[in-house]
SETINU-989271 format. One line per 10 residues: number of its first residue (from 1); their letters; for each residue x, y, z of C-alpha. Coordinates in pm, 1 decimal. Example, Ala and Ser with C-alpha at 12.3 -4.5 7.8 and 13.67 -1.06 7.14 Angstrom:
1) as) 1230.0/-450.0/780.0 | 1367.0/-106.0/714.0
//
This chain:
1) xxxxxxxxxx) -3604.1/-3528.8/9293.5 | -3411.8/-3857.3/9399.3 | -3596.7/-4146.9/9508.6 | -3461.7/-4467.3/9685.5 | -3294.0/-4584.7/9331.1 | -3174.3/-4292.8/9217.6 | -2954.9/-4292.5/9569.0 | -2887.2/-4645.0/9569.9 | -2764.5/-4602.7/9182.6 | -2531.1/-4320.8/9274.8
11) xxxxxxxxxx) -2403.3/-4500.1/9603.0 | -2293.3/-4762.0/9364.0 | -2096.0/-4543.3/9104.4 | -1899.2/-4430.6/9423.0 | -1827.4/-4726.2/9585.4 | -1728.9/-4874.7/9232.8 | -1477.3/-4557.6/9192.4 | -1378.5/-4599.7/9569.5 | -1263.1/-4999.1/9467.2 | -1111.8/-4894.4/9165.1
21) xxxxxxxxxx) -895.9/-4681.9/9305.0 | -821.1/-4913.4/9587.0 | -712.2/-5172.2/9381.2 | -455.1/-4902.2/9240.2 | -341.9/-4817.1/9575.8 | -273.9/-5243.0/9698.6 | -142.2/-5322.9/9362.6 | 109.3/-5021.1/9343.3 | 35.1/-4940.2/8979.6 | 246.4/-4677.6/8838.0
31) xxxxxxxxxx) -9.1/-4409.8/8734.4 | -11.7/-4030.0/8769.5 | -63.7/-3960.1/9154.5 | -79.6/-4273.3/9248.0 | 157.3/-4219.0/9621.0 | -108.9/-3971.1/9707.9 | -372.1/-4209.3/9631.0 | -151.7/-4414.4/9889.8 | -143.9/-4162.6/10183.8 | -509.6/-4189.8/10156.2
41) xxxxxxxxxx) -542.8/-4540.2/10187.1 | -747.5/-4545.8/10506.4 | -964.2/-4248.4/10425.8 | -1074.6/-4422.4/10093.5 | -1156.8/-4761.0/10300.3 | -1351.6/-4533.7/10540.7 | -1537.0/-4386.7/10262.3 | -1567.9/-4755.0/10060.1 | -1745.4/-4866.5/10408.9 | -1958.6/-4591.1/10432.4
51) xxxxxxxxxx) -2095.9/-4623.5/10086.6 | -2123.0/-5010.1/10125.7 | -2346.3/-4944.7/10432.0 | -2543.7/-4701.3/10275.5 | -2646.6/-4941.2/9963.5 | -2724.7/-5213.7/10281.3 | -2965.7/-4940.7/10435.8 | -3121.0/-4848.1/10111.0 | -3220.1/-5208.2/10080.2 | -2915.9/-5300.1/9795.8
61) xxxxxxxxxx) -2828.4/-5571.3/10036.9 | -2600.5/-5803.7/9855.0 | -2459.6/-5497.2/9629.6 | -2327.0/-5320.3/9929.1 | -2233.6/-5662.4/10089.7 | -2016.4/-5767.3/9788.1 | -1886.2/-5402.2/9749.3 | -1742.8/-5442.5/10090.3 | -1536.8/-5706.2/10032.1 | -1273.9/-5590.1/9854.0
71) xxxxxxxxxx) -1308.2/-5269.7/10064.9 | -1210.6/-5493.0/10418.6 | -967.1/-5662.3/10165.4 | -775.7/-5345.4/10156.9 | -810.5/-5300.9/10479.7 | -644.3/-5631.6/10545.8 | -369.4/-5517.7/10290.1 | -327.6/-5214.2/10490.0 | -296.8/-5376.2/10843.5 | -16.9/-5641.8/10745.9
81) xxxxxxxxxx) 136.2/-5384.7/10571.2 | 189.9/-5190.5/10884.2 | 270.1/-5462.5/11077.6 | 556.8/-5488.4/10830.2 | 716.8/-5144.7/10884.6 | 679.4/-5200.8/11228.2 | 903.6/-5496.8/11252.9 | 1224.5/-5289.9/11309.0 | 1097.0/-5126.9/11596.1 | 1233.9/-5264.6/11907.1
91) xxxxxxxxxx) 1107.5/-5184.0/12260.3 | 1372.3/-5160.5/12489.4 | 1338.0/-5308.2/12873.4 | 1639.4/-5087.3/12974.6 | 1605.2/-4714.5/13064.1 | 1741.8/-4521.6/12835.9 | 2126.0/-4360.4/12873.9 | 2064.9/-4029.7/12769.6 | 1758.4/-3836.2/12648.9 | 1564.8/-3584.2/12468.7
101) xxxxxxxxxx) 1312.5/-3365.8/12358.9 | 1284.7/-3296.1/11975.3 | 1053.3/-3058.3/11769.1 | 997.2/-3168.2/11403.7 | 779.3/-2858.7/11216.0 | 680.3/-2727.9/10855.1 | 590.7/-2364.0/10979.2 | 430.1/-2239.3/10670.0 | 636.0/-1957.2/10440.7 | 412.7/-1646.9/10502.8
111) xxxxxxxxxx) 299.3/-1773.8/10873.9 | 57.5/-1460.0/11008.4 | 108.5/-1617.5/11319.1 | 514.1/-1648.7/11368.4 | 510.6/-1440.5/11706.3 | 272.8/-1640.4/11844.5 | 437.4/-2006.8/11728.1 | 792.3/-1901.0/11792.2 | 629.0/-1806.8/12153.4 | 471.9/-2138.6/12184.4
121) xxxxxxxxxx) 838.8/-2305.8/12094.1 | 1080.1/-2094.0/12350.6 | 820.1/-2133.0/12596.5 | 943.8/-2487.7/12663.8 | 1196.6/-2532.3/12398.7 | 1314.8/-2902.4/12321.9 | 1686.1/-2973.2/12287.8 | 1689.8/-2966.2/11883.5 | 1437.9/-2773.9/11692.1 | 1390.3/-2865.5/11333.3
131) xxxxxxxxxx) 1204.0/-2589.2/11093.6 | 1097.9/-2624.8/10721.5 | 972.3/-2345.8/10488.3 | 1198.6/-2123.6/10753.9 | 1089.3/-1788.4/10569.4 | 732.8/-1794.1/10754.3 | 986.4/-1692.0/11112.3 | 1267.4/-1542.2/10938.6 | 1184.9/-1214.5/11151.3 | 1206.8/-1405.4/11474.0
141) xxxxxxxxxx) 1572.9/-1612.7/11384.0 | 1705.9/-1364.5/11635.1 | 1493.2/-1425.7/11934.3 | 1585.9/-1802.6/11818.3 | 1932.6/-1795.1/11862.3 | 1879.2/-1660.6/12224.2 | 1790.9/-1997.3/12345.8 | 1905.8/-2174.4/12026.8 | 2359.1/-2117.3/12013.8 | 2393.3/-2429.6/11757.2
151) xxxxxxxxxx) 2212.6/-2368.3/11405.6 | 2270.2/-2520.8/11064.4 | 2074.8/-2332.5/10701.5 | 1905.2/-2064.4/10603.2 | 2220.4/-1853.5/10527.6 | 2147.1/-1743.7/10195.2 | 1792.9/-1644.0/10197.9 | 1730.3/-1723.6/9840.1 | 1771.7/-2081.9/9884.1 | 1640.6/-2084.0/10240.7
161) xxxxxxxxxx) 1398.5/-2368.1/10312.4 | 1560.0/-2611.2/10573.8 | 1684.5/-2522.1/10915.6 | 1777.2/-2681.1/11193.0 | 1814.6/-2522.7/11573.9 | 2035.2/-2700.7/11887.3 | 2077.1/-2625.2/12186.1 | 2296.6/-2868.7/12224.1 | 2692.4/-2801.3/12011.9 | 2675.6/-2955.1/11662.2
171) xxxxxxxxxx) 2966.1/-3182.6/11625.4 | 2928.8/-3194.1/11220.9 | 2705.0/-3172.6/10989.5 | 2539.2/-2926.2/10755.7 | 2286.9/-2866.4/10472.9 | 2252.5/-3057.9/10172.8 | 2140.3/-2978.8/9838.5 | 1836.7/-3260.9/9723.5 | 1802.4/-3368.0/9367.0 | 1683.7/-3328.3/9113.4
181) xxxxxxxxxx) 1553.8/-2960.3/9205.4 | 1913.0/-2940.2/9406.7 | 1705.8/-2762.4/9712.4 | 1868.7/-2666.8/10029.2 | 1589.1/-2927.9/10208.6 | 1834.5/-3171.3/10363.6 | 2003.0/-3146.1/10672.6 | 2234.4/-3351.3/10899.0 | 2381.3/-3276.8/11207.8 | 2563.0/-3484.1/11477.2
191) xxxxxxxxxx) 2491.9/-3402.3/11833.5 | 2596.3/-3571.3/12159.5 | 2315.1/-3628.9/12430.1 | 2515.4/-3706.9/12784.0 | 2775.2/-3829.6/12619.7 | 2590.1/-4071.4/12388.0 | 2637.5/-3963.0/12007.7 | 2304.9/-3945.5/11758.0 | 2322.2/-3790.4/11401.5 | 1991.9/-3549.4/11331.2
201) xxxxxxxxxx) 1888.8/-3583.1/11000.1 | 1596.2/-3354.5/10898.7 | 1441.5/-3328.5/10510.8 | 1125.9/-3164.1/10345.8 | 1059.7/-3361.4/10018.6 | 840.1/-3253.9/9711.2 | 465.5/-3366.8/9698.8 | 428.6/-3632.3/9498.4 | 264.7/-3543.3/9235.3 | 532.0/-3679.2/8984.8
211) xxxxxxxxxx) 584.3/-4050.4/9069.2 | 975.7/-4062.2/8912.3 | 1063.9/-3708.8/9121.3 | 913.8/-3907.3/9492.8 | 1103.4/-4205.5/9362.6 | 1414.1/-4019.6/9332.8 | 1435.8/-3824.5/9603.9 | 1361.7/-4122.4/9799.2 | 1678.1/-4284.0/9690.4 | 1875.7/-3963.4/9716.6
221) xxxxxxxxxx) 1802.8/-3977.2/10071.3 | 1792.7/-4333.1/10117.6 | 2176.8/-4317.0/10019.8 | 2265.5/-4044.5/10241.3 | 2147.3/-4268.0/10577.2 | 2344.4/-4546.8/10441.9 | 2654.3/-4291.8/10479.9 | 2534.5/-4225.5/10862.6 | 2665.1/-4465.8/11130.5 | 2522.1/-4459.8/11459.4
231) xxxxxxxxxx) 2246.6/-4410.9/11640.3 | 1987.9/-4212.4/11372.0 | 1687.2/-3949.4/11359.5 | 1493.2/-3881.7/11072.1 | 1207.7/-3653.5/11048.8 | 1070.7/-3388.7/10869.1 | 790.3/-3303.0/10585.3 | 765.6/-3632.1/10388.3 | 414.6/-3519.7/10198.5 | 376.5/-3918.3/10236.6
241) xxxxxxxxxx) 242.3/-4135.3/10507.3 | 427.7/-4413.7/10582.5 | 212.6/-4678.2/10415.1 | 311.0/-4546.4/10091.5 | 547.8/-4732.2/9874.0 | 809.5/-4458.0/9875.7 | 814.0/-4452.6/10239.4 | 796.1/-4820.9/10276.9 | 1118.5/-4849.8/10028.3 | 1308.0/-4568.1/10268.8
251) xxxxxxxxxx) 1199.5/-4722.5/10658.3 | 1325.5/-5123.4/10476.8 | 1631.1/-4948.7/10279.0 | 1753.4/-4753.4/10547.6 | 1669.7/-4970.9/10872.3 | 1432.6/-4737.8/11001.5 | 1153.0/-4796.6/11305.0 | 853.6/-4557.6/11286.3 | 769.3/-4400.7/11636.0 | 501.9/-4569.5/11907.2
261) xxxxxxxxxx) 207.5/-4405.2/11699.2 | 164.2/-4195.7/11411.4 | 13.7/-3847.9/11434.2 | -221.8/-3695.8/11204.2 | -51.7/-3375.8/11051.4 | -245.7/-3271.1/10766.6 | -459.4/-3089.9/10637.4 | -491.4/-2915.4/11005.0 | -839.6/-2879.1/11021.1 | -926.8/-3237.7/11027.2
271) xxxxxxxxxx) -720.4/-3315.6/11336.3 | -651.4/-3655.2/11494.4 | -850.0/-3776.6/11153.1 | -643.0/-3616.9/10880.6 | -280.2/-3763.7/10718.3 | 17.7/-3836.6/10904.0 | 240.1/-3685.5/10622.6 | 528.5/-3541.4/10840.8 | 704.2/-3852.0/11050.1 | 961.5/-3939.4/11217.2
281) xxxxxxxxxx) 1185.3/-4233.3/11227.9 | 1452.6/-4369.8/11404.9 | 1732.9/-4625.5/11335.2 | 2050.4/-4797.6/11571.8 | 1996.9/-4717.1/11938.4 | 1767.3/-4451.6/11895.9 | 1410.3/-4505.7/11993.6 | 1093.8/-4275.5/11966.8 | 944.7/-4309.9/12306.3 | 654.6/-4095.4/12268.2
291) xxxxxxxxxx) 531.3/-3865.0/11980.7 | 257.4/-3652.2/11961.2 | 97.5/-3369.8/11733.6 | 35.8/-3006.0/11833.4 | -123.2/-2679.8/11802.2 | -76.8/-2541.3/11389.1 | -17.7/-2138.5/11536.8 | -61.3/-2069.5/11204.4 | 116.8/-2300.4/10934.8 | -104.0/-2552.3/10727.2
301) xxxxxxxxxx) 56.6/-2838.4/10900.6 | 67.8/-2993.8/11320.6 | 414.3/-3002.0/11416.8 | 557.1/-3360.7/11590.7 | 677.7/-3339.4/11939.8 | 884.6/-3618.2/12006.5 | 1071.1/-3732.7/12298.1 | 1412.4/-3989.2/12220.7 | 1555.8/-4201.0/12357.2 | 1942.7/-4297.5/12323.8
311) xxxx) 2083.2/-4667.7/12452.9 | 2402.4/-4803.3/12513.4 | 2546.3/-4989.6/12235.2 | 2572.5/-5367.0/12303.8
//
């Protein structure tokens, strides 16, 4: 049985391993994992301050005290860091010239609950609806395009991932293929809101458990918004926050603002405390003027509502 030493002794090997892999995460290291290690960032400080407190209560006073510097060190790291991605995002005093509602969702291939979530979405459906792993509501597609006219992918159902639903006409756009797996995951589309113009641009990107593949789908992307004039939306399954490098490299790169907040998304059962790994982004005279998680129905992830809003140009 574990007495007070034994505790404090294995409260130390964690927050050591907690710090170690903090010190990965700030310094950007290029080990196996290590953008998933990122995404965590702020669950690994919560757990570093938890442990440090715990060697202060067991009576390991300066150990936990000295263990919890680095730990609010990172946390430091983490705050500016935001603060930096941040700085694009520009609240507007005007009211907006046109807006709209926008639905940003990973439904789940294999949903057991598509009836009920395609219920949920037509019972107040947004202007644009945008769907990855579309196979888990392929049976419903039909009931979608009763409400939905517009719709870009899913067309071949062997490379179906990606789709993206408007009820609003689709001046251009369509589905592109993302390397280096050459995916149908990408999609653009160019839709007019009251006369003011905004390009949709909607992508579900591998987890990143190969540091080279995140890195180069990031740029693949990356160089498809520098293609895109005009007012921008970006959203979709990122399987990264926003803190992470690869996501930092995108929102700089591409002149992107994150939204007003930044929901929690995954794993579901966690909540408002999980990771925010699906986001949304805007660039140009688009804003995010509120954002919000929802209700799973089913899939493994919270879908973003968002609502947008579209300025005159200057």
């Amino acid at each position: 049985m574990w007495g007070k030493a034994e505790f404090r002794g294995g409260l130390l090997v964690a927050l050591g391993a907690v710090i170690v892999l903090l010190a990965i995460v700030v310094s950007g290291r290029d080990v196996p994992g290590v953008i998933l290690l990122q995404s965590l960032r702020f669950h690994l400080m919560a757990a570093g301050v938890f442990l440090a407190l715990g060697l202060i209560v067991l009576g390991a006073r300066w150990r936990g005290l000295l263990g919890l510097l680095p730990v609010l060190a990172a946390g430091v790291h983490g705050y500016w860091l935001i603060g930096e991605l941040y700085a694009n995002r520009t609240d507007y005093a005007a009211v907006p010239a046109a807006q709209f509602r926008f639905l940003s969702f990973n439904v789940l291939n294999g949903n057991q609950r598509a009836d009920e979530l395609v219920d949920a979405v037509l019972a107040d459906p947004p202007e644009i609806v945008l769907i990855m792993e579309t196979p888990g509501i392929r049976p419903h597609l039909d009931r979608m395009a009763e409400v939905y006219p517009h719709r870009l992918g899913c067309e071949r159902p062997e490379t179906c991932d990606i789709s993206l639903y408007s009820r609003l006409p689709i001046e251009e756009g369509g589905i592109e293929l993302f390397r280096p797996f050459n995916w149908e995951r990408l999609v653009t589309a160019r839709v007019r809101v009251d006369g003011q113009p905004v390009t949709i641009v909607g992508a579900h990107l591998t987890k990143p458990y190969d540091n080279h593949v995140a890195w180069q789908e990031m740029w693949v992307l990356s160089n498809l918004l520098r293609t895109i004039d005009g007012p921008l939306v970006l959203a979709g399954d990122f399987n990264s926050a926003i803190w992470t490098e690869t996501m930092g490299m995108l929102i700089v790169r591409g002149g992107l603002a994150p939204g007003p907040v930044t929901p929690a998304t995954w794993p579901v059962r966690l909540g408002p405390v999980g990771v925010p790994i699906d986001n949304m982004l805007t660039r140009g005279e688009a804003q995010i003027l509120t954002l919000e998680s929802g209700d799973s129905h089913g899939s493994n992830h919270r879908p973003l509502w968002a609502s947008i809003g579209l300025y005159a140009a200057d």
